[in-house]
SEFI-602485 format. One record per atom (N, C-alpha, C, O): y, z, x. Coordinates in steps of 0.05 Angstrom, whole numbers, padded with zeros to 5 digits, always signed. Each point is the difference from the previous one (the first is absolute). Layout:
residues N
YZX;...
END
This chain:
residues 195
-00584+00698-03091;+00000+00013+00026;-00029+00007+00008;-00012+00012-00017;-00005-00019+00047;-00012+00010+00005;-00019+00026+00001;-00024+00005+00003;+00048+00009-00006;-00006+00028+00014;-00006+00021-00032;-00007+00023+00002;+00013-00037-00034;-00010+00006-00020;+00029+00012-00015;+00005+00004-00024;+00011-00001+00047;+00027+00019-00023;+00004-00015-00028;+00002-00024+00000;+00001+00037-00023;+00010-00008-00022;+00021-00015-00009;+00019+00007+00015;-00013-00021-00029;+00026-00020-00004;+00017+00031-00008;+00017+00006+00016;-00019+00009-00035;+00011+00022+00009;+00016+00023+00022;+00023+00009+00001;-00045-00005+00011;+00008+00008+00023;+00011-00021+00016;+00018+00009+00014;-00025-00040-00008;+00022-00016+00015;+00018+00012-00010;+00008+00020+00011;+00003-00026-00031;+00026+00003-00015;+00006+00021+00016;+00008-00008+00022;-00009+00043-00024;+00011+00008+00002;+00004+00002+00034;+00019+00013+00009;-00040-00027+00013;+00004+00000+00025;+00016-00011+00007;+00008+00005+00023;+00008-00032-00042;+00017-00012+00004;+00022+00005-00007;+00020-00009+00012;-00021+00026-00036;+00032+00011+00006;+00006+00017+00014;+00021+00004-00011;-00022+00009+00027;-00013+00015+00025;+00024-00025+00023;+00022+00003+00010;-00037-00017-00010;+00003-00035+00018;+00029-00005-00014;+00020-00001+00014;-00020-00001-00031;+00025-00018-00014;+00027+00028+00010;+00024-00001+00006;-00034+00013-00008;+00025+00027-00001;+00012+00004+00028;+00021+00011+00007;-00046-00025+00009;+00019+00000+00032;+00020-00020+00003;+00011-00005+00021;-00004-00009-00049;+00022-00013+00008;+00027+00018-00003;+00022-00009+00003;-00027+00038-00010;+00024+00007+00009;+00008+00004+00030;+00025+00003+00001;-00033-00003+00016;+00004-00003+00030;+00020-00022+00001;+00024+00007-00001;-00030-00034+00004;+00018-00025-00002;+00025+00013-00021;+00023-00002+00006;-00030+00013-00026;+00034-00001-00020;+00017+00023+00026;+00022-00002+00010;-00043+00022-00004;+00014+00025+00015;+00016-00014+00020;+00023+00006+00007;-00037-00027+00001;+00013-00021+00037;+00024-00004-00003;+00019+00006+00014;-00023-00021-00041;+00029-00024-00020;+00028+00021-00005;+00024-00007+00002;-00031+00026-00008;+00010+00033-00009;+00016+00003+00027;+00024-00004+00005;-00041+00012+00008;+00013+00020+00018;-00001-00001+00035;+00012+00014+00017;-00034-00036-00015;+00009-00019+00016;-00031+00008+00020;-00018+00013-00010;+00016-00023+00035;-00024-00004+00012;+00000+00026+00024;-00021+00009+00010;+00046-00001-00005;+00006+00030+00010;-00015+00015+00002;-00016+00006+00019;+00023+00009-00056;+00002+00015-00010;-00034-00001-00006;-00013+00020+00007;-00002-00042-00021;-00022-00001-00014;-00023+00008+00021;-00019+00016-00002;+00031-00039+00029;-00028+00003+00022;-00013+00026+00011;-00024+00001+00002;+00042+00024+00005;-00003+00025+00010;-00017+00011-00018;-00021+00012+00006;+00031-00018-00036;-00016+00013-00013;-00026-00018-00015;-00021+00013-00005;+00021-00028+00002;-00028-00028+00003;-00019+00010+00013;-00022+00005-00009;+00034+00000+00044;-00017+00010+00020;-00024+00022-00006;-00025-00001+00000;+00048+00025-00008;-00014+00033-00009;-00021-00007-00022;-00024+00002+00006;+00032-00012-00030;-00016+00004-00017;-00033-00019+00005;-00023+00004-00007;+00040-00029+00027;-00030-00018+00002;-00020+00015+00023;-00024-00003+00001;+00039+00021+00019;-00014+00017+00012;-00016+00014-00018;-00024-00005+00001;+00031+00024-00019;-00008+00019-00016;-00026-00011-00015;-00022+00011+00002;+00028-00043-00023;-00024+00002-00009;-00019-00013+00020;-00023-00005-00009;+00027-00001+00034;-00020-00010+00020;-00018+00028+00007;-00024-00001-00003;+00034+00023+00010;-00016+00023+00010;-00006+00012-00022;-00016+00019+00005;+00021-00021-00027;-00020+00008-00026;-00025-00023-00002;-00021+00005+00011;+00024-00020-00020;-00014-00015+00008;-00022+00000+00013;-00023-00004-00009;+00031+00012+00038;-00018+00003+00021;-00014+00022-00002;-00025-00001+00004;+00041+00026-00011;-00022+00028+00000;-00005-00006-00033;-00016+00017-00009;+00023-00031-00007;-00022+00011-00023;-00033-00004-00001;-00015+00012-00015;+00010-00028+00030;-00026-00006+00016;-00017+00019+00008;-00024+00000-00003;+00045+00027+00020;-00014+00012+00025;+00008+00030-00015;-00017+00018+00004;+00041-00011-00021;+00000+00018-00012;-00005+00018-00027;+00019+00000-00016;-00038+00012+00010;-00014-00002-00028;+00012+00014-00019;-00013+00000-00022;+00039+00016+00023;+00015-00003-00027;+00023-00014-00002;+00017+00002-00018;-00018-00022+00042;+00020-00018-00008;-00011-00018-00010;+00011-00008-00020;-00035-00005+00027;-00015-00022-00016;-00007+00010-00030;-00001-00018-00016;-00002+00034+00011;-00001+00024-00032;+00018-00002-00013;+00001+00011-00022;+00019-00027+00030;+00034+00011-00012;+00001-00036-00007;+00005-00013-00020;-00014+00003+00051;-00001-00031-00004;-00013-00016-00023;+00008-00015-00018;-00024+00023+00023;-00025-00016-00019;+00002+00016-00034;-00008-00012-00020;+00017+00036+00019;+00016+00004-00029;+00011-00017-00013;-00011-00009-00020;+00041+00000+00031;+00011-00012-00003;+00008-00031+00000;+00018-00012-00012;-00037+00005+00028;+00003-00034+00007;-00033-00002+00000;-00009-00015+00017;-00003+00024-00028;-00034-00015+00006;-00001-00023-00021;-00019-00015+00005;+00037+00005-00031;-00002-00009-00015;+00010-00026+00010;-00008-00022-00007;+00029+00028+00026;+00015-00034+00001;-00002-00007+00043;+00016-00013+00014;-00043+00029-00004;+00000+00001+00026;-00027-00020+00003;-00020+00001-00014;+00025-00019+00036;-00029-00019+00000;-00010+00017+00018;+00008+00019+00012;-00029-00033-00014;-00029+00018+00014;+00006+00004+00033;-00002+00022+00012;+00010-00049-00001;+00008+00009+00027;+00026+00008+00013;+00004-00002+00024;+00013+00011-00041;+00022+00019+00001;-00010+00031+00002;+00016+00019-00001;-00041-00017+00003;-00004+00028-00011;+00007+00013+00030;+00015+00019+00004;-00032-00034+00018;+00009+00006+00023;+00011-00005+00022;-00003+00007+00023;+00025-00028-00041;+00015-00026+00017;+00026+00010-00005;+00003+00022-00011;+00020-00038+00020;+00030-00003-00019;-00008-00013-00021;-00019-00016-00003;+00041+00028-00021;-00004-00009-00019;+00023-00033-00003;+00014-00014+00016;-00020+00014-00046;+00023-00021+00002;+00033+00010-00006;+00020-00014-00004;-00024+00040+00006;+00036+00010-00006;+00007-00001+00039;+00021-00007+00010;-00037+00013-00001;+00004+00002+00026;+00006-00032+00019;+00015-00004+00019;-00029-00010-00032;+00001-00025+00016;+00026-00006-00012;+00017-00002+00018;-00009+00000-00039;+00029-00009-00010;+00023+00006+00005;+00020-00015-00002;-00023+00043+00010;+00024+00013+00018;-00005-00013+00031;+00020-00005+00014;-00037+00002-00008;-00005-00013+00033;+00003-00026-00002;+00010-00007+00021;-00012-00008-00033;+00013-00027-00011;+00030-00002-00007;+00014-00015+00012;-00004+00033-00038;+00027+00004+00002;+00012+00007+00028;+00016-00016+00009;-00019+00034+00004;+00012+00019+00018;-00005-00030+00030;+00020-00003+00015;-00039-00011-00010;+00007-00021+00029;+00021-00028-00014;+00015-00015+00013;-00019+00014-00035;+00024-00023-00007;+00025+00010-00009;+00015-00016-00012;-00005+00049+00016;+00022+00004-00005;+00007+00007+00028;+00024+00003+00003;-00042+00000+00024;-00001+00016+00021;+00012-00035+00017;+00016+00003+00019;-00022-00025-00024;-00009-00027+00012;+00028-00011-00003;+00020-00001+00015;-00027-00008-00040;+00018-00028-00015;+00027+00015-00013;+00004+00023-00007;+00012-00047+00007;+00028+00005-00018;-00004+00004-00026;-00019-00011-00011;+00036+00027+00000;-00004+00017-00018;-00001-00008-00027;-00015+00011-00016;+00031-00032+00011;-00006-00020-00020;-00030-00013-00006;-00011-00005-00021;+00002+00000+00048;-00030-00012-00006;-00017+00014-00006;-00017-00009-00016;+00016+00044+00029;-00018+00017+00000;+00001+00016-00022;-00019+00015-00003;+00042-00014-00018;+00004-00003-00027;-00022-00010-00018;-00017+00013-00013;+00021-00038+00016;-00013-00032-00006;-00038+00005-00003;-00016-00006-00018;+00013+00021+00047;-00021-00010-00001;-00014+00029-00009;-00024+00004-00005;+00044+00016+00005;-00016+00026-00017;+00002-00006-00030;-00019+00010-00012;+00035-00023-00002;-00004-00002-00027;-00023-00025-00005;-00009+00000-00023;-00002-00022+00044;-00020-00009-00007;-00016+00012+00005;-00019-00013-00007;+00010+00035+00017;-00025+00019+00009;-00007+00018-00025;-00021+00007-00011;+00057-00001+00005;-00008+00021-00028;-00014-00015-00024;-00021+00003-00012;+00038-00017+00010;+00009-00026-00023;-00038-00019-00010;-00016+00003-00019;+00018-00020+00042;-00014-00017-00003;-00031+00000+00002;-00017-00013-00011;+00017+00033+00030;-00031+00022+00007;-00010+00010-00021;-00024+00001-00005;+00044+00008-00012;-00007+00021-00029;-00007-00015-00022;-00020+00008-00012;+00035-00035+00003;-00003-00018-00008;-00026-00013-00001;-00015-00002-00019;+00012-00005+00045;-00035-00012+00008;-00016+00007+00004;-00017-00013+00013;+00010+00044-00025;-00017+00030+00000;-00004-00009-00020;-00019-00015-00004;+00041+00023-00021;-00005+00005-00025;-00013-00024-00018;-00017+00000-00018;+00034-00025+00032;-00014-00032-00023;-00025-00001+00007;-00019-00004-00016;+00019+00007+00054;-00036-00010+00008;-00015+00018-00016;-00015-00012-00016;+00015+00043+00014;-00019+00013-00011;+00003-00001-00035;-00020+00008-00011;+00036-00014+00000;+00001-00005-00021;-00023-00027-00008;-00022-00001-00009;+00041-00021+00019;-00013-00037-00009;+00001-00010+00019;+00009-00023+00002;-00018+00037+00020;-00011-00015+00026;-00029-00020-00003;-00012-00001+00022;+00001-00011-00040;-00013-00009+00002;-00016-00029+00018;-00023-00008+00004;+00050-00002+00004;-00009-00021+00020;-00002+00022+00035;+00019+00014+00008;-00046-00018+00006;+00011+00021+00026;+00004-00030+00022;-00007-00023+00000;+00027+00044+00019;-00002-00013+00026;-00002+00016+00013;+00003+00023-00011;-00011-00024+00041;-00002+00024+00018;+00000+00030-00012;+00013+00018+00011;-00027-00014-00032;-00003+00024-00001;+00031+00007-00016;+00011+00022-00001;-00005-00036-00004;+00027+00010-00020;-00002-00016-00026;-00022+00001-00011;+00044-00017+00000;+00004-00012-00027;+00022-00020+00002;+00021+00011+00008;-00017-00044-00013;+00007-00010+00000;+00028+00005-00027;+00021-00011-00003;-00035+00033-00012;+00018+00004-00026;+00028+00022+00026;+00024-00003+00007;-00043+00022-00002;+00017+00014+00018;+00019-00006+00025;+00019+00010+00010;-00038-00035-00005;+00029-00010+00022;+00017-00020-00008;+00018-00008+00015;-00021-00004-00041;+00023-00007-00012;+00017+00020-00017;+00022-00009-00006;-00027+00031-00003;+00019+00024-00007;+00017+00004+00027;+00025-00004+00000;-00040+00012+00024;+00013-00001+00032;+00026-00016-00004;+00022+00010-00005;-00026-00032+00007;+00017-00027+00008;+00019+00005-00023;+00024+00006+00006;-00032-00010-00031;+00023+00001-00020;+00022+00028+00001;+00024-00001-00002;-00041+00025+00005;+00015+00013-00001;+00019+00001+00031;+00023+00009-00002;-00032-00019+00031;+00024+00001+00016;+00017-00012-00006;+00022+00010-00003;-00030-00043-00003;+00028-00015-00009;+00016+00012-00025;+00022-00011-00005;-00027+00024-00007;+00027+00028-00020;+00005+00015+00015;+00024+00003+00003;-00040+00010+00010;+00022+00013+00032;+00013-00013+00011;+00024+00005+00000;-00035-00027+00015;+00018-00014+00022;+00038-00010-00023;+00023-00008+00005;-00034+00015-00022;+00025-00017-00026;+00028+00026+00011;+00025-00003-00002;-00036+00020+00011;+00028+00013+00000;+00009+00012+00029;+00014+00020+00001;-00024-00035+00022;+00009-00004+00027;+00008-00030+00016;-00010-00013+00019;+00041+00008-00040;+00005-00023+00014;+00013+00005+00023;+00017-00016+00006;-00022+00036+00010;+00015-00001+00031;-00020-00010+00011;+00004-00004+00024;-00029-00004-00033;-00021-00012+00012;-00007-00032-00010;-00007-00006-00023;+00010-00016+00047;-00009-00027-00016;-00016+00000-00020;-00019+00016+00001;+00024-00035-00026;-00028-00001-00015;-00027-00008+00007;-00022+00008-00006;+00032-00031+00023;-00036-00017+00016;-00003+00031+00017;-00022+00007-00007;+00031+00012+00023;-00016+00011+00008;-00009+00025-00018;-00024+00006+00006;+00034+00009-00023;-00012+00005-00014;-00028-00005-00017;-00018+00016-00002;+00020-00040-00008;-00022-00010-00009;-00027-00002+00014;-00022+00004-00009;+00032-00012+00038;-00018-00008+00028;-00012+00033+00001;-00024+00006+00000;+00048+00015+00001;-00014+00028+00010;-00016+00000-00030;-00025-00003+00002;+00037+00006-00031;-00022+00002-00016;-00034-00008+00005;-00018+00015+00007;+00018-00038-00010;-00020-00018+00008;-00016+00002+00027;-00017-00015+00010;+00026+00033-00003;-00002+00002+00035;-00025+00031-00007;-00023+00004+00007;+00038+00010-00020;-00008+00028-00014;-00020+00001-00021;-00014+00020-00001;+00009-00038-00018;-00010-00005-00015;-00031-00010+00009;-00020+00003-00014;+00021-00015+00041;-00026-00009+00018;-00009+00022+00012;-00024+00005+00000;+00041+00011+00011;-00007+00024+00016;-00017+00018-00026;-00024+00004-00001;+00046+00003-00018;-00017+00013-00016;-00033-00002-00009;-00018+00016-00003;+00019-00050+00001;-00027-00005-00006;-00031+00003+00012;-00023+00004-00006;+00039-00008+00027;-00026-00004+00024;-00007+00023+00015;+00015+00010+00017;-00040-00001-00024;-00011+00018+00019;+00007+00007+00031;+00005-00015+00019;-00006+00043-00021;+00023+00000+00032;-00017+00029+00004;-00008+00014-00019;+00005-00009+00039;+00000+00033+00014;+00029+00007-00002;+00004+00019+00016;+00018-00026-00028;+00025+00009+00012;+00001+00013-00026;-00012-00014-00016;+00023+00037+00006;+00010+00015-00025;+00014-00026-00009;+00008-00015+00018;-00004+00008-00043;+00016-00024-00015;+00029+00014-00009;+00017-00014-00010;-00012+00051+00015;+00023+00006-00002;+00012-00006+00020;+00023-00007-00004;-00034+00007+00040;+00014-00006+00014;+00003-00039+00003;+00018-00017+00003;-00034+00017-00003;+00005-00038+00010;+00012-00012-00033;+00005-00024+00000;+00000+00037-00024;+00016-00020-00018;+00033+00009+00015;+00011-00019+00011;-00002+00036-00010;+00033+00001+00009;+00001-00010+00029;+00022-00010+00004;-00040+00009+00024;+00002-00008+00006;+00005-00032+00009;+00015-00011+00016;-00040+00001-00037;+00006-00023+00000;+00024-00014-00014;+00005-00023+00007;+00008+00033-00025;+00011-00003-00020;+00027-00001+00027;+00013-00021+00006;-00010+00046+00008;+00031+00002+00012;-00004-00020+00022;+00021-00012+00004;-00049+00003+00017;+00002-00020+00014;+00004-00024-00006;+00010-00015+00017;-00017+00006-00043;+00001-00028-00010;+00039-00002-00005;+00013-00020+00006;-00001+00044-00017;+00026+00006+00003;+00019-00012+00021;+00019-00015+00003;-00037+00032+00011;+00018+00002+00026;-00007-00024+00017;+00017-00009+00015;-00030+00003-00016;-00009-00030+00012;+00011-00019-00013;+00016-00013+00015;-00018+00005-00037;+00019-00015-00019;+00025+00006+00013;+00005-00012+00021;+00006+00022-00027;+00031+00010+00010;+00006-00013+00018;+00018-00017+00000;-00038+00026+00029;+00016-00018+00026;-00004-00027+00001;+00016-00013+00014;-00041-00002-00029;+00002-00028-00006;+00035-00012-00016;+00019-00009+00013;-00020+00013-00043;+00013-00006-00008;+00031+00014+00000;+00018-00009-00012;
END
């Protein structure tokens, strides 16, 4: 990683990442109702923390306590990445059918965490500023996700994997929490009305 965090601290930023896949089980649970109202509140909540820990100085005291270890440098006065992930979860459960937006939150949790942990581990080949080791962790680990949503074709699955797996790689101004489920639920949903 660029920004110097420790294969350590990845780790623990990523389980952090990996743990928002309870959102998608909550959807599967109890349905898209029930989850979105409250998706909403909480992704509000850590957005305006977020925002005043910047501008407020015992909230940034409380902040930087606690998360200075697994926070990159330009999170300090940005959204972080718990924030973009709920804003990523929360427009593909707000968008798309519910099955897809499932789909494409467990590749966000799933496969993101995955291609944190191998790139900074044995990322040794780079591309764009990432790891060729890491975007094949990406890829392998969606297609074990995609393994347990056959209400969805397999070619498009694969297509959204692979679709996600590019996005991930390539340098973007876009947060990669929001444009991996995005892309992930348009390649979906586009697939769909083709086939």
């Amino acid at each position: 990683m660029p920004d110097g965090i420790s294969l350590k601290n990845e780790i623990q930023r990523k389980l952090i990442h990996f743990a928002s896949g309870i959102i998608p089980i909550l959807v599967l649970f109890y349905g898209r109702e029930l989850i979105l109202p409250i998706l909403s509140v909480i992704t509000i909540l850590f957005v305006l923390v977020d925002f005043f820990k910047s501008k407020i100085y015992w909230l940034k005291n409380i902040y930087t306590y606690f998360f200075k270890t697994i926070i990159r440098e330009n999170e300090f006065d940005n959204l972080t990445g718990a924030s973009w992930v709920l804003i990523g979860n929360l427009i593909v459960l707000l968008i798309f059918p519910e099955n897809i937006a499932i789909f494409s939150m467990f590749i966000l949790s799933i496969s993101d965490s995955f291609a944190a942990i191998i790139g900074k581990y044995s990322g040794q080949t780079k591309l764009m500023n990432k790891s060729l080791q890491g975007s094949i962790a990406f890829f392998i680990s969606g297609l074990l996700v995609s393994i347990f949503f056959s209400s969805i074709a397999l070619s498009i699955r694969v297509f959204a994997v692979i679709s996600a797996s590019v996005i991930e790689l390539i340098p973007s101004r876009i947060n990669d929490n929001i444009s991996i489920p995005i892309t992930t639920a348009l390649c979906c949903t586009i697939g769909d009305l083709i086939i």
